[in-house]
C-alpha positions as CSV (number, residue, x, y, z in Angstrom):
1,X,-15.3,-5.5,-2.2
2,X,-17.9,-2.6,-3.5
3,X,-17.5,-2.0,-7.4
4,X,-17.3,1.4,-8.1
5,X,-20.5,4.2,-8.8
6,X,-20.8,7.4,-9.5
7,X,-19.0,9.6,-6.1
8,X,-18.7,6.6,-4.1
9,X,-16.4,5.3,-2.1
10,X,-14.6,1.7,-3.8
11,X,-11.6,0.0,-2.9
12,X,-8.7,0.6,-4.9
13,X,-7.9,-3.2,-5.5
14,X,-10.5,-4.7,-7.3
15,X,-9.3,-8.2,-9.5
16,X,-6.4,-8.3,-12.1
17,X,-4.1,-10.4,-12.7
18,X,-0.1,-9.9,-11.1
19,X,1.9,-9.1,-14.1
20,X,5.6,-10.4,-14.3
21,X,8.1,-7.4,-14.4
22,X,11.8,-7.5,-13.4
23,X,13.2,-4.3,-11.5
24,X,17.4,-3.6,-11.9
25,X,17.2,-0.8,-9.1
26,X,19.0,-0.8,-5.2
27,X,20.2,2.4,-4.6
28,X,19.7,3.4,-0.8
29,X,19.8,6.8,-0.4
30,X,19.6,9.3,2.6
31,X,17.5,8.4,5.6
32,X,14.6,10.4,6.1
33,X,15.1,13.5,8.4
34,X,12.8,17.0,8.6
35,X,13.6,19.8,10.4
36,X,11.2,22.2,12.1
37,X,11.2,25.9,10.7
38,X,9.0,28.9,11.8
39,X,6.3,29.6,9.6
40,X,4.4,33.2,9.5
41,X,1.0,33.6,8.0
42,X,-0.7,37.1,7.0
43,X,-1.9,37.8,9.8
44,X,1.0,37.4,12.0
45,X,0.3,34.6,13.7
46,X,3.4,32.4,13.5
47,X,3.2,28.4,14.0
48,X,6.1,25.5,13.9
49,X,6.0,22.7,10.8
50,X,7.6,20.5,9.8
51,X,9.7,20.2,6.3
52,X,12.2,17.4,4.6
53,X,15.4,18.0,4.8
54,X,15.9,15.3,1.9
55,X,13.9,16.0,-1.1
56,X,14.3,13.3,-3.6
57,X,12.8,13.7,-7.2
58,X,10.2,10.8,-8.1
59,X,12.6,9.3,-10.0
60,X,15.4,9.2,-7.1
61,X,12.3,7.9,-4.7
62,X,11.8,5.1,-7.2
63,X,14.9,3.6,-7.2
64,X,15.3,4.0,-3.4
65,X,11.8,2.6,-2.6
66,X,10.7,0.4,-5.4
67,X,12.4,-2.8,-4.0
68,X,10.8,-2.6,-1.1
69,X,7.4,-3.0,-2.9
70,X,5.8,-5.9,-3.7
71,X,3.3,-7.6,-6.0
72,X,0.4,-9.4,-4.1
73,X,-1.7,-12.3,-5.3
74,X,-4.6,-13.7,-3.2
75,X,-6.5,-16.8,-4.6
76,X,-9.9,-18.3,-3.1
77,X,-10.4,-22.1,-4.6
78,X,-13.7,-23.0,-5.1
79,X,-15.0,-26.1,-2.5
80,X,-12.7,-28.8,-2.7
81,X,-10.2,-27.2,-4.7
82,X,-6.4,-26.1,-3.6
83,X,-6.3,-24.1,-0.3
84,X,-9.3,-26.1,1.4
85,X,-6.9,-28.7,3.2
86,X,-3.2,-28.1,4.3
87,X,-1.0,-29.6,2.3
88,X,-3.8,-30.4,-0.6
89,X,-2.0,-31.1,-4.1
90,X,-5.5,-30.8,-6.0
91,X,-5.0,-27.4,-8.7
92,X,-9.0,-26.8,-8.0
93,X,-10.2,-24.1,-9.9
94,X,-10.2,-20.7,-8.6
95,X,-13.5,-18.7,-7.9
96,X,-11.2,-15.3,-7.8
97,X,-8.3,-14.0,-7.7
98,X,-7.4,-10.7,-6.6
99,X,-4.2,-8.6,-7.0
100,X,-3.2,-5.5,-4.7
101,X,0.3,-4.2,-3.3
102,X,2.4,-5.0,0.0
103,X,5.3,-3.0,1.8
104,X,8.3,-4.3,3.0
105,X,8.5,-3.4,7.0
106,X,11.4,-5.5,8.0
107,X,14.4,-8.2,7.0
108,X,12.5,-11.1,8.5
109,X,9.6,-11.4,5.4
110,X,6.9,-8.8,7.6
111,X,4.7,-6.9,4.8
112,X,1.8,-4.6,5.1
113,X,-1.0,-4.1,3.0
114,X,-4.8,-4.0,3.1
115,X,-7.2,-6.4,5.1
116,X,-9.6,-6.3,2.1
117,X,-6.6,-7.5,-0.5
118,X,-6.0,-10.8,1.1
119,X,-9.6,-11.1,3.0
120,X,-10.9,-14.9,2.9
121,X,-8.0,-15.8,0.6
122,X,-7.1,-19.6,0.6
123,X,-3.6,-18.4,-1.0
124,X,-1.6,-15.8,-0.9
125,X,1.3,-15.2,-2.7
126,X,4.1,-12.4,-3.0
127,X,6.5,-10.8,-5.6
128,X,9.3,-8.8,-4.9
129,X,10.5,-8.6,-8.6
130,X,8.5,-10.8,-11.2
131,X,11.0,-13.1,-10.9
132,X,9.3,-16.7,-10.2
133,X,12.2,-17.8,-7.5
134,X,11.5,-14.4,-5.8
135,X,8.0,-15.2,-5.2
136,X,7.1,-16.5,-2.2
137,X,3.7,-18.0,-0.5
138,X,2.8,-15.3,2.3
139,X,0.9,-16.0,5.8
140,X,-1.2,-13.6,7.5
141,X,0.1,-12.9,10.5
142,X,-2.1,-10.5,11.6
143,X,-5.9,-8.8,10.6
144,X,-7.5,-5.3,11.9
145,X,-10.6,-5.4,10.1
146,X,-11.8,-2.0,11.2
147,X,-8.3,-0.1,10.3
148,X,-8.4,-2.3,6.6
149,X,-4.5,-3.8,7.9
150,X,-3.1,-7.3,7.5
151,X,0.0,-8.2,8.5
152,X,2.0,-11.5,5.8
153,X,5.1,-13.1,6.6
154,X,7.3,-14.9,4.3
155,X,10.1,-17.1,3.9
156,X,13.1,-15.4,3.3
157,X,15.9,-17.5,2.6
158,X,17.6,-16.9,-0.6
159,X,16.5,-13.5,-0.7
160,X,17.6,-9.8,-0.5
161,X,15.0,-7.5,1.1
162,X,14.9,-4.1,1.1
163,X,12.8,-3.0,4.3
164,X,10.6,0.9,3.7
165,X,10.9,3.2,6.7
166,X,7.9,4.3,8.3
167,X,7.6,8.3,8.7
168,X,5.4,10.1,11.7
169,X,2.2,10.8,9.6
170,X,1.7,13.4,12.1
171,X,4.1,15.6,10.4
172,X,2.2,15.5,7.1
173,X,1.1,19.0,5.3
174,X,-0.9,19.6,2.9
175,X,1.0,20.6,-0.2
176,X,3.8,18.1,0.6
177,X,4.7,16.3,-2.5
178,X,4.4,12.3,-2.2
179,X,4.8,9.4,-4.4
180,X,2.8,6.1,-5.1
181,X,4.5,3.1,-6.3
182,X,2.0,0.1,-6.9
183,X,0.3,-2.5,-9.2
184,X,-2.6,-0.8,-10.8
185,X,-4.3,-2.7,-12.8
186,X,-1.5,-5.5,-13.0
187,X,1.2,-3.4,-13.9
188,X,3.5,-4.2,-11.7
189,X,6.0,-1.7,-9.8
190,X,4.2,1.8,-11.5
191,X,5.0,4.9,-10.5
192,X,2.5,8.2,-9.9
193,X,3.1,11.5,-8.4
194,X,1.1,13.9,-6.9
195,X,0.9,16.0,-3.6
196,X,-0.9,15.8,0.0
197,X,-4.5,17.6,-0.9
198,X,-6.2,17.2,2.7
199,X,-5.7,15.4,5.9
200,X,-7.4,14.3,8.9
201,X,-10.0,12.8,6.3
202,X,-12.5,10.0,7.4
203,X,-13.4,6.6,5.7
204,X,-15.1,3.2,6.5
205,X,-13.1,0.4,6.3
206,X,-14.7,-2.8,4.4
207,X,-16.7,-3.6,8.0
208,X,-18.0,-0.8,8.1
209,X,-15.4,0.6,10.9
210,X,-14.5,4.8,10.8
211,X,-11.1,5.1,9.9
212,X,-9.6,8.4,11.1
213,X,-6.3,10.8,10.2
214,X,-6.8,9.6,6.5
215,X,-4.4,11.3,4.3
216,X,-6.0,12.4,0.9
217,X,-4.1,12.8,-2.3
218,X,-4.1,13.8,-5.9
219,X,-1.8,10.8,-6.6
220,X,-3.5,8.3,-9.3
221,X,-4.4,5.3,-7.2
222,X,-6.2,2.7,-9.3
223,X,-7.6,-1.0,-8.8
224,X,-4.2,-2.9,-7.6
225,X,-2.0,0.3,-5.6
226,X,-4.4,-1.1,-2.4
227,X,-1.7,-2.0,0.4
228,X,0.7,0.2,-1.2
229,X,3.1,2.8,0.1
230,X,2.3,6.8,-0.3
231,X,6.3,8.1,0.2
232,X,7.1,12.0,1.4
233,X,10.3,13.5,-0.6
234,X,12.9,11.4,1.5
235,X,11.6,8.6,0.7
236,X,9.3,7.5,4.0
237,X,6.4,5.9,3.8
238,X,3.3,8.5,5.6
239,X,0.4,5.8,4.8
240,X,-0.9,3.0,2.6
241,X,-3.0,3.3,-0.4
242,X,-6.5,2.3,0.5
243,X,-9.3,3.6,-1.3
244,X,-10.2,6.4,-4.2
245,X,-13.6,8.4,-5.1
246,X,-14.2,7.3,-8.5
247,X,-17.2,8.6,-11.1
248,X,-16.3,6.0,-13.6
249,X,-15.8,2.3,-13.4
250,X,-14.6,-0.4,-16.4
251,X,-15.9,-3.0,-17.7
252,X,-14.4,-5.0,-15.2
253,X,-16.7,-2.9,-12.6
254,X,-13.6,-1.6,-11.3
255,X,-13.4,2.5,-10.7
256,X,-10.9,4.5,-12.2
257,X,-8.6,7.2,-10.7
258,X,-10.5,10.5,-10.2
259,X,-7.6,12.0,-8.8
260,X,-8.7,11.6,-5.4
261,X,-7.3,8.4,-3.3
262,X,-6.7,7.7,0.7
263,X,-4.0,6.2,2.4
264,X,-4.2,4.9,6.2
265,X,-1.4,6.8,7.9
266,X,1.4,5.1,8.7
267,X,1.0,5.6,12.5
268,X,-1.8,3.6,12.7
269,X,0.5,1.1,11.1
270,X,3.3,1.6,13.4
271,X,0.0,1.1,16.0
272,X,-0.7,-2.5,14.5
273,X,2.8,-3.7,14.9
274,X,3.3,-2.3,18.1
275,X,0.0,-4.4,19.3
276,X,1.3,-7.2,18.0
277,X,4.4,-7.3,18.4
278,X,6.0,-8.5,15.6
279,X,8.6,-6.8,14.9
């Protein structure tokens, strides 16, 4: 994936290693619900939105959502190492190794995140709380190149999971107040806040694919919140943490938060799954 340059485009996933981190939080909370209200403008003109009817405070969407977020690991071996054959014991070395974020969708193991997290990964492994017997090897069940979705499945025996709702993205406004939770930078399961600052935005995916209804935010998205969830006040998920604008990059060639990140809505999520039905 592109490093980062000056007001350019660069994925918000970019190396790092998955950090180990151990979350004590389950506490469901209200199912999302928003109710239409009439809104006048200035002029007069008066228009129908759309507004939560469960605002949570960050900290109340953390420990709602944040078990349903998980820690992704994806591992290409170098020729001959482990990965090239099924079933291969060999521990050949790895030529990288990139970390990114996932979303619960569903009791039976189905997580989202980005296509360009797990891309031409010969392993692929997932996290749900740091905890080794909680981390599972993931299969890709599904690619959309030119929307930047994958699709993993794992094992779930032995496991408690905590499925994220999907929200309409169509009901989005700007000014709505949204979380992130993600692994930026390896540190797993962190928190940022922010609000909606634009919608109906535009980016390429990795191939080069237009990726309409993009949801721009002030949220900090760094390398590692790719594949993430971006979560309205009750606690929804409206799209997945894809890419920032960054003027800066580390040493690591890796772009910093600007304050300027894009998440795929989560329609064209709910558009995957229904094409493939997997769920």
């Amino acid at each position: 994936m592109p490093h980062s340059k000056a007001l350019s485009l660069v994925s918000a996933a970019v190396g790092g290693v998955v950090a180990a981190g151990v979350l004590a939080l389950a506490h469901p909370l209200a199912s999302p619900r928003r109710t239409k209200v009439l809104v006048q403008e200035a002029g007069g003109r008066t228009f129908a939105a759309q507004v939560s009817s469960s605002n949570l405070t960050p900290r109340q969407v953390y420990e709602k959502d944040a078990h349903g977020v998980v820690a992704i690991r994806a591992t290409t071996y170098a020729a001959g190492g482990e990965g090239e054959q099924p079933g291969s014991s060999s521990s050949g070395e790895a030529r990288k190794v990139d970390s990114g974020t996932g979303i619960v969708l569903n009791a039976d193991g189905l997580i989202v995140t980005n296509e360009h997290v797990v891309e031409g990964a010969s392993s692929v492994t997932v996290s749900l709380d740091g905890e080794s017997g909680h981390t599972r090897k993931a299969t890709v069940v599904a690619e959309d190149k030119p929307s930047d979705l994958a699709l993993l499945k794992i094992e779930t025996s032995g496991l408690t999971l905590h499925p994220l709702a999907l929200a309409s993205s169509s009901s989005v406004l700007v000014g709505d107040g949204v979380d992130a939770i993600g692994n930026p930078f390896g540190l797993n399961w962190t928190l940022t806040t922010g609000v909606v600052s634009s919608l109906n935005r535009s980016i390429k995916a990795p191939d080069g694919a237009s990726i309409g209804g993009v949801i721009q935010t002030d949220a900090a998205l760094n390398p590692g919140n790719s594949g993430g969830p971006l979560i309205d006040s009750s606690g929804a998920v409206i799209g997945i943490n894809s890419q920032i604008i960054s003027g800066s990059s580390s040493a690591t060639g890796a772009g910093g938060s600007s304050g300027v990140g894009f998440a795929i809505p989560s329609n064209t999520v709910k558009a995957l799954i229904q094409r493939t039905h997997l769920t």
